[in-house]
N, C-alpha and C positions, 0 to 999 in steps of 0.2 A: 651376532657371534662372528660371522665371516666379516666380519669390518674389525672386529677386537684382533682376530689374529693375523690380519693382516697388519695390523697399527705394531702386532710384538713382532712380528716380521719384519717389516720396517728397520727396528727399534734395534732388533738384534742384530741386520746388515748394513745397520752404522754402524755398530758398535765395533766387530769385525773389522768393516774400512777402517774406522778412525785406528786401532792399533794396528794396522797392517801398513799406513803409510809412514810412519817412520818407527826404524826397529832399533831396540834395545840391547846395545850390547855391553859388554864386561871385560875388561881389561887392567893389567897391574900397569902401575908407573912406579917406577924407583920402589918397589915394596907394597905401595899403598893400594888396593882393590880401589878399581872405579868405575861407576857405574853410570855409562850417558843415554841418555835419549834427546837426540838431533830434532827439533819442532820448528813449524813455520812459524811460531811464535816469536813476537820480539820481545818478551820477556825472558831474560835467563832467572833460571834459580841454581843456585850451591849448597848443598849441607854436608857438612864433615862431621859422622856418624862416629860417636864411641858408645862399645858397647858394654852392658854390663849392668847399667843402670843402680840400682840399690841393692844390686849385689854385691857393688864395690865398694860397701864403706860398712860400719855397724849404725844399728839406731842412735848411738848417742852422737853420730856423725849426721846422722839426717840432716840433708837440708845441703850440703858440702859441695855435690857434684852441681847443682842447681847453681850456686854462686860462683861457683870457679869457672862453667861455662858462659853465664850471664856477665861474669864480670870479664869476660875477654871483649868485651863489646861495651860495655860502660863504665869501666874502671882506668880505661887510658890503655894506650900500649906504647912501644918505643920509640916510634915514630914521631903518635900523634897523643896527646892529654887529652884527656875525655870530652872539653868540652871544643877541642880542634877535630875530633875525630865526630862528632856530632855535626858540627858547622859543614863537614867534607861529605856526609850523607845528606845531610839537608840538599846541598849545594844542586847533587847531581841526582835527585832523587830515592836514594840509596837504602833498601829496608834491610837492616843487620840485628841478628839476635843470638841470645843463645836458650836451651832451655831443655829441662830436663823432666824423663817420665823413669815408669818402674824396670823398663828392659834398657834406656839405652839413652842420651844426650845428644844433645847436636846444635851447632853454630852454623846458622844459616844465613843467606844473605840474595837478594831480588833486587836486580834493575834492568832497566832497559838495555838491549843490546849496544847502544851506542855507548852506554857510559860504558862497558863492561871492566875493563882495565881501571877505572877509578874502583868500583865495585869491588874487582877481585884485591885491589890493592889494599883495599880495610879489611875484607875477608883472611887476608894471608897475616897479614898485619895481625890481627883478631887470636888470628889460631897461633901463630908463630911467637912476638910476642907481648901479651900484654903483663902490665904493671902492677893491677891489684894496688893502683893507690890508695889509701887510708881513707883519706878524706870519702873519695868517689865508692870506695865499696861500705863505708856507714849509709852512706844514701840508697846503696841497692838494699842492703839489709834493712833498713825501714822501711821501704817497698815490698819485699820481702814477707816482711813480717806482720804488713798493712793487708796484703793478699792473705796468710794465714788468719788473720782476724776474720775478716769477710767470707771466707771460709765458713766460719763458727756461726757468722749473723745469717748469710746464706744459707735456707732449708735445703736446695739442690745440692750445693757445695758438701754441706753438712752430712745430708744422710750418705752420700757419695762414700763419703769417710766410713761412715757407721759399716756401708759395706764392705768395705777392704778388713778394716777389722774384725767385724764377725768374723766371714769369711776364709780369712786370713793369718786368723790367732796362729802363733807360734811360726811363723814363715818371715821372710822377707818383705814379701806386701804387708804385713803389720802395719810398717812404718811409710808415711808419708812423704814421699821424697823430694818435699819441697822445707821439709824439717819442722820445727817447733819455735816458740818464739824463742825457747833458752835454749835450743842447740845452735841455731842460728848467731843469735848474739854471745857464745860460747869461742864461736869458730875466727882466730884471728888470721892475718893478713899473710903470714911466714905460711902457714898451716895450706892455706889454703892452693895459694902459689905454686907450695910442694906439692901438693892430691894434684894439681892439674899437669906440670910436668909428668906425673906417673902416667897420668891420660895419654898423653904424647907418645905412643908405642904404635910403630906401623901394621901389629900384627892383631889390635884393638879398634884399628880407625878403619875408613873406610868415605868415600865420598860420591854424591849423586849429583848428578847434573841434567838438567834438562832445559834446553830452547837454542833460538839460532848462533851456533857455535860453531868451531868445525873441531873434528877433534883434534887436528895437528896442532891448531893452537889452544885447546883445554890443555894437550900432554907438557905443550911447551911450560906454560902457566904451572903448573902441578911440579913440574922438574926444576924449575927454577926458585918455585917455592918454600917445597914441603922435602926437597933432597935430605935435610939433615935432621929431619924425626927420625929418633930412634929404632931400630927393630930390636923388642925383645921378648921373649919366653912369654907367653899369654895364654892360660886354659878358660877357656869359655864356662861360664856358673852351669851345674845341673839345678835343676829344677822338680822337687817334687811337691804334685798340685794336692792339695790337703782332696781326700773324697767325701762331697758332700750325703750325708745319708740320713734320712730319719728326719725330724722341724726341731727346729730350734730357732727362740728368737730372743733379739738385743733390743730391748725398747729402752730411749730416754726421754725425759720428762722434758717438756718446752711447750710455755703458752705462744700457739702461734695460730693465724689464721684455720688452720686447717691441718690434716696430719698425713703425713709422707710415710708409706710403708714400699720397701722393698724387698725382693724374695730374689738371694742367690743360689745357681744350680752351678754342674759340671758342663764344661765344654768341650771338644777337642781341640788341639793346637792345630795351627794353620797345614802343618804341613802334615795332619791327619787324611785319611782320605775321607773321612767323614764331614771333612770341617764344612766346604760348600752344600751339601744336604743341610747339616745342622742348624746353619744359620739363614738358610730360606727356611727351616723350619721354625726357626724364632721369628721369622720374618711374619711368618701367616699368623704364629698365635701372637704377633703386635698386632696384629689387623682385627683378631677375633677380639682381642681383649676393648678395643677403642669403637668393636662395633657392639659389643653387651655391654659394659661399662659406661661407656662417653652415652653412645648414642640411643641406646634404649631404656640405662637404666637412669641416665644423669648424675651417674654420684661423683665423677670424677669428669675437669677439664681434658687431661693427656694423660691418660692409662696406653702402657704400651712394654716393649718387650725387646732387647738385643743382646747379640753376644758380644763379649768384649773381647780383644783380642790380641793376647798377650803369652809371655812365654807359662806362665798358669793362665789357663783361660777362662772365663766362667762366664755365667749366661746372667741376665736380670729379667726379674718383672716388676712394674714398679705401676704407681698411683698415690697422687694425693686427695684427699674425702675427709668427708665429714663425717664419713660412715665405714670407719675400718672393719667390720664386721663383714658387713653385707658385701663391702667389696673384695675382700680376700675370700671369701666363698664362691663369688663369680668366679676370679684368678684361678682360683684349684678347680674350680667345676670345669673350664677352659682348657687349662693343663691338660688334665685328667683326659679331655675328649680330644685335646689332637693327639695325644698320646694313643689314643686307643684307634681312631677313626681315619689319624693323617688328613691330608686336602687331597680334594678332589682333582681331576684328569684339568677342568677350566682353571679352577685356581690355583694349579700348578705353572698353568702360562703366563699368570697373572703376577704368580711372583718371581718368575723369571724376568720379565721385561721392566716390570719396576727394579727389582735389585737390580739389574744390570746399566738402567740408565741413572740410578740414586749412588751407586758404589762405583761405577767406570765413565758414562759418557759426559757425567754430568762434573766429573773429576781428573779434567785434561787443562787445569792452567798449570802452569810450568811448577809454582810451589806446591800443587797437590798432587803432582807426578812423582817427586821429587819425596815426597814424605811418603805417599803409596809404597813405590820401590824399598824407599831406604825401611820399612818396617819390615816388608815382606823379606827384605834381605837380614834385617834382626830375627827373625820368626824360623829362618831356616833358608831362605835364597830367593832374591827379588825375581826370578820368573813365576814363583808362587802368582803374583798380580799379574805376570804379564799374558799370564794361561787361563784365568780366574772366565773370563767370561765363557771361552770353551766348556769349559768343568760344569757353570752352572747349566749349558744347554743341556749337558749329559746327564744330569739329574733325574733322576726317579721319584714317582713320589712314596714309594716303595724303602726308597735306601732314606729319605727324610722320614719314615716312618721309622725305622730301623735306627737312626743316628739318634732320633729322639730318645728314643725309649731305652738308648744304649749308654746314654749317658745322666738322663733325668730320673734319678732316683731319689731324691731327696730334695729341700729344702732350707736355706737359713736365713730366718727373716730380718730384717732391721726395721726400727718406727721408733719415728720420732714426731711426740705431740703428746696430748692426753692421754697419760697411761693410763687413768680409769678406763678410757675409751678402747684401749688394746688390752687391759683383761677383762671388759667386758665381752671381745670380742677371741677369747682364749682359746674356744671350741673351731673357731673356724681356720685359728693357726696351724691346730692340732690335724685338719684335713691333710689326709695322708697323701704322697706322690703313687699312683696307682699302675 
């Protein structure tokens, strides 16, 4: 025992150092919020953050903002044609992307510090402006559309879905913001160009930066760049998260190895002060679920449990079996007892030192700085992460008992496999959140 918490001791005064040696700060240039973290790293990363995500277009647009970020980066821009602009990454090693989730997009781009000035020179190029050539954006949309297929073959992929939609009926997360094959191949070249200009507002964007840079020349770079994006009128989407209450489930029928059930709850938002309780309490019942399930009872490979974390936020339990019965009886039997019992005073320490070196120590290359920050700054303000490991020392297991039970009231299942085998297994659905 005195060697265990010597080891979370340790653990927890790296953690500490490591973010106390170079600090994060915030600063506007010409309009644009930016956000650096100076590292002895010689890798730099860049991402220029819009936010808004699938709030900014309708379902029959799904799929819209995904391509108009993606295609600043493989559709050509003015400078360079797509496949000169490819040869110039190649060249210098250069990783450029774009890519889009349900809160917010972003065009990133990683290279060595040496190169940086080639790097930033595709990156600005990227944002400022690209072509949306004909030829080059058929190819990302069959890309595109080749990823949404695989999706549908993908059991992961798949139930993934199933959750958003139960979940999510009648909201914004409905819709998949990577689109459909026919909204995708819907959306032409004029169309798309325009949605990304509307992007282009300095009061939407936002930029992260993290490794060895200085700032007088990030500002210089930024001013020379990004001077003539527009500043205009922006009201950020409200958000109201559906409450889940009561079981309800969404099964589909699919002959597959085996069968994928998952169970979605309520969560808080990041910038609750419940959230770091909550989610070391998801934390412990992934550990309880893989130590009854996986290990004792053998019905399942990877049974386990996290929060997702988003401007609606929701929680998962999830398992694939051969025995959807028996295992969603463990899941609620599980529930039900950290809910009522919490973790103990040791495995409280136990999940601090894990969450904090699996969510921070373990999460300092220059592109997972860079994406940390820029969420937490979509969620509500990137010092959210940069306080996070404090927060969880100050945890109680008293307020994870409270955060759980303050938010888990209910259930909505999804499974996909033999629906004989999920009404056979109907009564253990029906196990209530207690």
């Amino acid at each position: 025992m005195k060697q265990l918490i010597l080891t979370i001791s340790l653990w927890l005064i790296s953690a500490a150092m490591l973010f106390a040696q170079q600090h994060t700060t915030s600063f506007d240039v010409d309009g644009i919020k930016v956000i650096f973290k100076p590292t002895v790293k010689d890798v730099i990363s860049v991402r220029m953050y819009f936010r808004g995500g699938v709030a900014n277009y309708s379902a029959e647009q799904a799929g819209i903002e995904g391509l108009a970020v993606a295609g600043t980066t493989e559709c050509g821009t003015r400078k360079y044609d797509a496949n000169k602009f490819r040869d110039r990454a190649d060249e210098y090693g250069i990783e450029i992307g774009g890519s889009t989730d349900y809160d917010y997009s972003d065009i990133n781009m990683i290279c060595v510090s040496k190169y940086f000035d080639q790097g930033w020179d595709l990156f600005s190029e990227a944002v400022m402006h690209p072509v949306y050539d004909d030829n080059e954006l058929q190819l990302l949309k069959n890309k595109v559309i080749a990823g949404i297929k695989q999706e549908q073959t993908d059991p992961d992929a798949h139930i993934a879905q199933l959750v958003m939609r139960n979940a999510f009926k009648g909201t914004i997360y409905a819709a998949n913001p990577k689109g459909t094959e026919s909204t995708v191949l819907a959306l032409p070249a004029s169309v798309i160009k325009t949605y990304y200009e509307k992007l282009l507002n300095k009061n939407r964007m936002f930029i992260v930066v993290a490794g060895r840079i200085s700032k007088d020349n990030l500002v210089a770079k930024i001013k020379a760049s990004f001077a003539n994006i527009p500043s205009m009128p922006y009201q950020p989407p409200t958000y109201e998260p559906p409450v889940i209450e009561g079981n309800n489930v969404l099964a589909e029928d699919k002959a597959l190895a085996t069968n994928y059930v998952s169970a979605v709850m309520n969560a808080p938002r990041m910038t609750s002060p419940d959230y770091t309780a909550f989610h070391l309490g998801m934390s412990g019942l992934s550990g309880t679920l893989f130590a009854e399930i996986r290990t004792k009872r053998n019905l399942s490979y990877a049974p386990g449990a996290y929060a997702a974390n988003q401007q609606m936020p929701y929680a998962v339990m999830y398992v694939s079996t051969l025995s959807p019965g028996e295992a969603v009886s463990v899941m609620m039997e599980e529930l039900n007892r950290i809910k009522a019992s919490g973790v103990t005073a040791s495995g409280l320490k136990e999940l601090k030192s894990s969450y904090i070196t699996s969510s921070y120590v373990k999460q300092q290359e220059s592109n997972a700085i860079t994406g940390n920050l820029g969420q937490a700054e979509i969620m509500g303000d990137w010092n959210l992460f940069e306080t996070a490991p404090d927060k969880v020392e100050e945890v109680t297991a008293d307020q994870i008992l409270k955060a759980l039970n303050k938010y888990i009231v209910g259930v909505r299942w999804s499974y996909l496999g033999d629906v004989k085998l999920a009404n056979e297994a109907a009564a253990a659905f029906k196990i209530p959140v207690k």
